[in-house]
C-alpha positions as CSV (number, residue, x, y, z in Angstrom):
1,X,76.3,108.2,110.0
2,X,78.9,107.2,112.7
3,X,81.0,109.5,115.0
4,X,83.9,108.2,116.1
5,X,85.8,110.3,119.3
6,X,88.6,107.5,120.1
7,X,91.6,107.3,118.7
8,X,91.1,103.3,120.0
9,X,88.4,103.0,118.2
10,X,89.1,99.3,115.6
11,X,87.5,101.6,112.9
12,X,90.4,103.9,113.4
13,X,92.9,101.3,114.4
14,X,91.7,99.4,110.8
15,X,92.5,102.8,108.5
16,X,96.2,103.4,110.1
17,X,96.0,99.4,109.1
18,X,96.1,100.3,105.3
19,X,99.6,102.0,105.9
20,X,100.7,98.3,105.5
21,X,101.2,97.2,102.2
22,X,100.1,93.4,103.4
23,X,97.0,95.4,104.8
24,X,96.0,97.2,101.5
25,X,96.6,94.0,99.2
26,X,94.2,92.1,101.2
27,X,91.4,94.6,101.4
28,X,92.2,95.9,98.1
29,X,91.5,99.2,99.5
30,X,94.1,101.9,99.5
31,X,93.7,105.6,101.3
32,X,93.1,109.0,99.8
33,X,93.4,112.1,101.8
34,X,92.1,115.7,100.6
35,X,88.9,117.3,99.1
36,X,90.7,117.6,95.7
37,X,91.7,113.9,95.7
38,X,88.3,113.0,96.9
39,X,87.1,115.3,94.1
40,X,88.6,113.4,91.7
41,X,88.1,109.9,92.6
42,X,84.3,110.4,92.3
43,X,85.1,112.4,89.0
44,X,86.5,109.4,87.6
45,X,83.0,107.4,89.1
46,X,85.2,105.4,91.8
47,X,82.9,105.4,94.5
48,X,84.7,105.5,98.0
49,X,84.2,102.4,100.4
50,X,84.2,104.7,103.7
51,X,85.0,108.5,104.1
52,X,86.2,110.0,107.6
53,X,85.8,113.9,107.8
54,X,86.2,116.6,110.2
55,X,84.8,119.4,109.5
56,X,87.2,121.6,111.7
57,X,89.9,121.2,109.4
58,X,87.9,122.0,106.3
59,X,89.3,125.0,104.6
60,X,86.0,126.1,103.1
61,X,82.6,125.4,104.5
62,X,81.7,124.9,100.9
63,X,83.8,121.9,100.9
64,X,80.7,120.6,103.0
65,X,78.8,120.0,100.0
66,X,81.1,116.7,98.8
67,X,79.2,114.8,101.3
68,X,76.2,115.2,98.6
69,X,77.8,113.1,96.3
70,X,78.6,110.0,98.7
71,X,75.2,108.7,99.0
72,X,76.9,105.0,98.6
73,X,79.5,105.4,100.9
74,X,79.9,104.9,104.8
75,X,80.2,108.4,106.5
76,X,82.0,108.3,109.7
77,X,82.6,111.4,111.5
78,X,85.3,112.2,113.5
79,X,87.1,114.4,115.9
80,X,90.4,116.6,115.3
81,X,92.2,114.1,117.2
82,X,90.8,111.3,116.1
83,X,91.6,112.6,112.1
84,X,95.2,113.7,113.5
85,X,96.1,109.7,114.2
86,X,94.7,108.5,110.8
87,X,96.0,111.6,108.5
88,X,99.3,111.1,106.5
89,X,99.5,114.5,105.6
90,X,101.4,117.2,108.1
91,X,98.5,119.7,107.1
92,X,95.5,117.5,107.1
93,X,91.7,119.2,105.4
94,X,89.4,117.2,107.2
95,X,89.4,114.6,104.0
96,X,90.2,110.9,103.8
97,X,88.7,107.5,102.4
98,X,89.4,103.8,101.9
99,X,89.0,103.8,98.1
100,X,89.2,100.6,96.1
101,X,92.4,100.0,94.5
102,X,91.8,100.9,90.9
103,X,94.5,98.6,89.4
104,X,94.0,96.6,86.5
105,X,95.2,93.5,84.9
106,X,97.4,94.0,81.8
107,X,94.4,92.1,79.3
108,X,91.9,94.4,80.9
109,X,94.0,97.9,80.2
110,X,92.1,99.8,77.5
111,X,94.0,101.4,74.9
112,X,93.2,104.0,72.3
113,X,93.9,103.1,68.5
114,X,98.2,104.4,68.9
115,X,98.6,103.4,72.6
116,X,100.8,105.4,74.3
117,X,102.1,103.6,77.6
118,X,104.6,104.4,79.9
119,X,106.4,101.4,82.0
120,X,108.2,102.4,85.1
121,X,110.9,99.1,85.8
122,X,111.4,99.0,89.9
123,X,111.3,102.5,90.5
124,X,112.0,102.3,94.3
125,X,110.4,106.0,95.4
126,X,106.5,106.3,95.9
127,X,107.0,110.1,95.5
128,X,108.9,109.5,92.2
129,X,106.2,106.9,90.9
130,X,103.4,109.5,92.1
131,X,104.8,112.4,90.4
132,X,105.0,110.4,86.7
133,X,101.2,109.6,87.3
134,X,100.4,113.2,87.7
135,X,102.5,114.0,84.3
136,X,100.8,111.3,82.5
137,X,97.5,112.4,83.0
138,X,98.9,115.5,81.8
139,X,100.3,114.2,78.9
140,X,97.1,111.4,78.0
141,X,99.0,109.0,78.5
142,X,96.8,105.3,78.5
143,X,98.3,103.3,81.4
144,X,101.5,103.3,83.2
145,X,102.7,99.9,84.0
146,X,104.8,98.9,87.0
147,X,107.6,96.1,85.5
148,X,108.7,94.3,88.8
149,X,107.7,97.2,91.1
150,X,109.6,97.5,94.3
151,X,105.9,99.5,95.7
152,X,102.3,99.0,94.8
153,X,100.1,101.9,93.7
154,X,98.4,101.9,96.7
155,X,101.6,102.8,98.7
156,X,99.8,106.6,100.8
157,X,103.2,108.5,99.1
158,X,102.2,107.5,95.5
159,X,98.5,108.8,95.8
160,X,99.9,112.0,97.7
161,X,102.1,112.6,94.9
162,X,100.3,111.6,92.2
163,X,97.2,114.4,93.3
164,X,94.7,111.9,92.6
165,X,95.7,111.3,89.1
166,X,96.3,107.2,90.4
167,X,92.1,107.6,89.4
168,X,92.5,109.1,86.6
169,X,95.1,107.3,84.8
170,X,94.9,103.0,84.5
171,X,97.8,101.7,86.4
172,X,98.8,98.1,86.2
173,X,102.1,95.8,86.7
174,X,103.7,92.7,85.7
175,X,107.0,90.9,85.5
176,X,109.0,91.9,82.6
177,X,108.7,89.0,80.6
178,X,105.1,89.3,80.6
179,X,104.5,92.9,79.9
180,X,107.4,92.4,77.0
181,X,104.9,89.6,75.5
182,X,101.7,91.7,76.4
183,X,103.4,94.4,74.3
184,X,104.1,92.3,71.3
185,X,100.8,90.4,70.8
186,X,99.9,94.0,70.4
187,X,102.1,95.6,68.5
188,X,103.5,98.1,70.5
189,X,107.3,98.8,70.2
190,X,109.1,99.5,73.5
191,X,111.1,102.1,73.7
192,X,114.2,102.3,76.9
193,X,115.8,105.1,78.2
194,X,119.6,105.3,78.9
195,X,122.8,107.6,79.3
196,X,124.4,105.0,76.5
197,X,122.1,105.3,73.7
198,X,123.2,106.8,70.6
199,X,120.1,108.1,69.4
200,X,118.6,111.2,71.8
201,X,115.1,110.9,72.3
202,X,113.9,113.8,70.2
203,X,115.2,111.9,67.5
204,X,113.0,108.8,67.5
205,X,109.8,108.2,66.1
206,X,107.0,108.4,69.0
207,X,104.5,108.6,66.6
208,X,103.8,105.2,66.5
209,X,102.2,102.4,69.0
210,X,104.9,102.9,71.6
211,X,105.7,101.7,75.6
212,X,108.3,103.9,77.1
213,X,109.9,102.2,79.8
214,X,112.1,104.0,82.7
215,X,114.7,102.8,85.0
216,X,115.2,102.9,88.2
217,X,116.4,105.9,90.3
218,X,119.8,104.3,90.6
219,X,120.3,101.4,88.2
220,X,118.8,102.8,85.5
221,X,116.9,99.9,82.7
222,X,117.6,96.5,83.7
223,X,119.5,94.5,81.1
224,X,116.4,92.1,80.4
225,X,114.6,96.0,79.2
226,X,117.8,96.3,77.3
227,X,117.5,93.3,75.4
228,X,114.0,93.7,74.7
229,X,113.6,97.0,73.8
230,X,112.9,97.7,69.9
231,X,114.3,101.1,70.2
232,X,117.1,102.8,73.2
233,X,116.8,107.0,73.5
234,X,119.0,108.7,75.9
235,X,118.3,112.2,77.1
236,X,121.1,114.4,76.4
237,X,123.2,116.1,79.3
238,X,124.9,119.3,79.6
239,X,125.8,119.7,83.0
240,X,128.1,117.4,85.5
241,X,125.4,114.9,86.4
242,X,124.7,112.0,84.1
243,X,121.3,111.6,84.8
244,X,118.0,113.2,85.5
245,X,115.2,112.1,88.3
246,X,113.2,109.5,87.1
247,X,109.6,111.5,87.2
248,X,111.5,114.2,85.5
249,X,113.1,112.1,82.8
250,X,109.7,110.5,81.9
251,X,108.2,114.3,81.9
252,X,110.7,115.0,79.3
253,X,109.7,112.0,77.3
254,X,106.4,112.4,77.5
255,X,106.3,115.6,76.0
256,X,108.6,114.5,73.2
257,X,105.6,112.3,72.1
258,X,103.1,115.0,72.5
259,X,104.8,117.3,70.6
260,X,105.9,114.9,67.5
261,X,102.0,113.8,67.4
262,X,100.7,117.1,67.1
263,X,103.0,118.2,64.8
């Protein structure tokens, strides 16, 4: 094991490194901060590439014990100040790794027999993108697939806000075209939502293979998602605003197809 003291140190100087998207896409290594993120990345049997802890932050002393379970990983030990320049978090727990990027391919995603897939089309918030991966986990969903993303999963403000659920959930991306053609060589109908549609979303059939594909924050679905789509659902509004947040608008949908395939 390796103690670190320096906030100079190239080890430390390497993780603030994988703030950079460049950074992360070239090491294929991406960071997770917390016990409960760690928690679950080794639940999912991701195995950590390095771990830097400090045990004066830990909130329990039984947090200790996680160490137990990294027999595979490099344990570097480091100083509070030293874990204050690498953290991301305002509140750091003593807790964060360079895991590997847990991103597949579209051809490698594996889907139960009535996929259930969300697309998210160029949503430009890490938070928001986060916050749909914790909901999907939630919800079972089988991947969520980034259609021209504007951010890569790895982005430190999509695992914060996804809670670790970017480990428990397959992720992938692709340009539209090819996730459209992915989705037909497998019969899967796509499903858009938008303010225009006619038919509100409890309406629609989710009981079938389906892809439910969100906009972005501003723009909403891209006319090529338009076009494509099998099916358009809008989610009815009440109040003065035309539209929800993106996370909460795919919360809402993903519900709907809980609900109609338990029913």
């Amino acid at each position: 094991m390796t103690i670190i003291t320096s906030p100079q140190n190239p080890k430390i100087k390497y993780v603030i490194g994988l703030r950079d998207r460049r950074e992360r896409l070239q090491s294929g290594l991406v960071l997770v901060e917390g016990h409960d993120e760690l928690s679950l990345v080794l639940a999912s049997g991701i195995t950590p590439a390095e771990l830097f802890f400090c045990p004066a932050l830990f909130r329990d002393p039984a947090e200790h014990n996680l160490l137990d379970h990294l027999a595979q990983t490099r344990l570097v030990e480091v100083d509070e100040r030293v874990f204050q320049k690498i953290a991301y978090r305002e509140n750091p727990d003593g807790w964060l790794a360079t895991v590997p990027l847990p991103q597949k391919s579209l051809d490698q995603l594996t889907l139960s027999p009535s996929p259930f897939i969300i697309i998210a089309e160029g949503v430009e918030k890490p938070g928001n993108l986060g916050a749909m991966l914790r909901t999907a986990d939630a919800a079972g969903v089988d991947a969520v697939i980034a259609s021209d993303p504007l951010t890569d999963w790895g982005n430190p403000n999509v695992v914060r806000a996804s809670k670790g659920t970017l480990f428990t959930v397959q992720v992938s991306e692709g340009r539209h075209a090819e996730i459209v053609s992915w989705l037909k060589a497998r019969g899967i109908q796509s499903v858009v939502a938008t303010p225009d549609a006619n038919l509100p979303f409890t309406q629609a059939d989710f009981t079938e293979p389906i892809a439910i594909v969100m906009g972005t924050e501003h723009e909403g679905v891209s006319e090529a998602w338009l076009n494509a789509a099998d099916v358009a659902v809008s989610i009815p509004m009440f109040g003065k605003v035309n539209s929800l947040n993106v996370s909460a608008a795919a919360a809402l949908m993903m519900y709907e197809v809980i609900r109609q395939r338990r029913s």
